[in-house]
N, C-alpha and C positions, 0 to 999 in steps of 0.2 A: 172329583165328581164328573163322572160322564154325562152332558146333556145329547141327545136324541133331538131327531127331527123326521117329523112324518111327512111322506108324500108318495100322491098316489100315481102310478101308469098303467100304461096299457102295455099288453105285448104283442106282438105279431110275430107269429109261427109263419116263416117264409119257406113255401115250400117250390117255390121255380129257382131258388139261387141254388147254385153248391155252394156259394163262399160264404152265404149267411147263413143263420139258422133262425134267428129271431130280430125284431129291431122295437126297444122299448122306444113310446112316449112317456116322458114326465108329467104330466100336466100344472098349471098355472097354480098359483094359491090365491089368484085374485076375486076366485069366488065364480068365475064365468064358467068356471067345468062343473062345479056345483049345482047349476040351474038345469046341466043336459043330462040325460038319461045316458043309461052304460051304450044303449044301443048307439048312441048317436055320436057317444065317442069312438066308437069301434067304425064308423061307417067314416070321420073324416080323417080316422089312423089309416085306412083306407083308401081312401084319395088322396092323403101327401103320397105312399105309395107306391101305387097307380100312376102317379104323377112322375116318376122317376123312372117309369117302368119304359116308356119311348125312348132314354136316351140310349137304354143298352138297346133296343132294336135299330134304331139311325145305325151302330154301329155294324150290327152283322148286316143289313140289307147290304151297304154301301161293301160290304166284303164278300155278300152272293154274284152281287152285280160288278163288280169287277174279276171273279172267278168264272162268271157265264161270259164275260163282254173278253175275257182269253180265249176260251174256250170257243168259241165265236170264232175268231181269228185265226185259230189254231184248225180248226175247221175248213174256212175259206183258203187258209194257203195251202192244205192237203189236198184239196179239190183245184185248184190254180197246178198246183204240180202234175196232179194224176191229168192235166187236160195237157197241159205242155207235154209232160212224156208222151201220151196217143198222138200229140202233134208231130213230136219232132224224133218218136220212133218209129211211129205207127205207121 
């Protein structure tokens, strides 16, 4: 005899990832998903998230900012040369 077990989730269609496509919640069976409306479980599937959504941004800032803060330098010592050369040919 096969028994079955029901339970309900939510799905989120993620559509800023490439590597995801969806990400299920399960919800509880303790009766507290019970009490909220559909809307309001979709609004804290929502904010877990959103919640998750700043650690991939920490990542690329902190890799703009060390691609500008080269490039910077790479800058400052082209101009440091180009003054030397007029200096010491010019």
């Amino acid at each position: 005899m096969v028994k079955g077990i029901q339970r309900r989730f939510v799905e989120m269609k993620l559509s800023g990832s490439k590597a995801y496509e969806s990400a299920y919640f399960i919800l509880r069976q303790s009766g507290e998903a019970e009490k909220r409306s559909e809307s309001e479980l979709i609004d804290e599937a929502r904010k877990i998230v959103g919640a998750l959504e700043p650690q991939r941004r920490k990542k690329t800032d902190k890799l703009i900012g060390r691609v500008l803060l080269y490039l910077f330098f790479l800058f400052i010592g082209a101009v440091i040369g180009f003054l030397l050369s007029i200096l010491f040919l010019g």
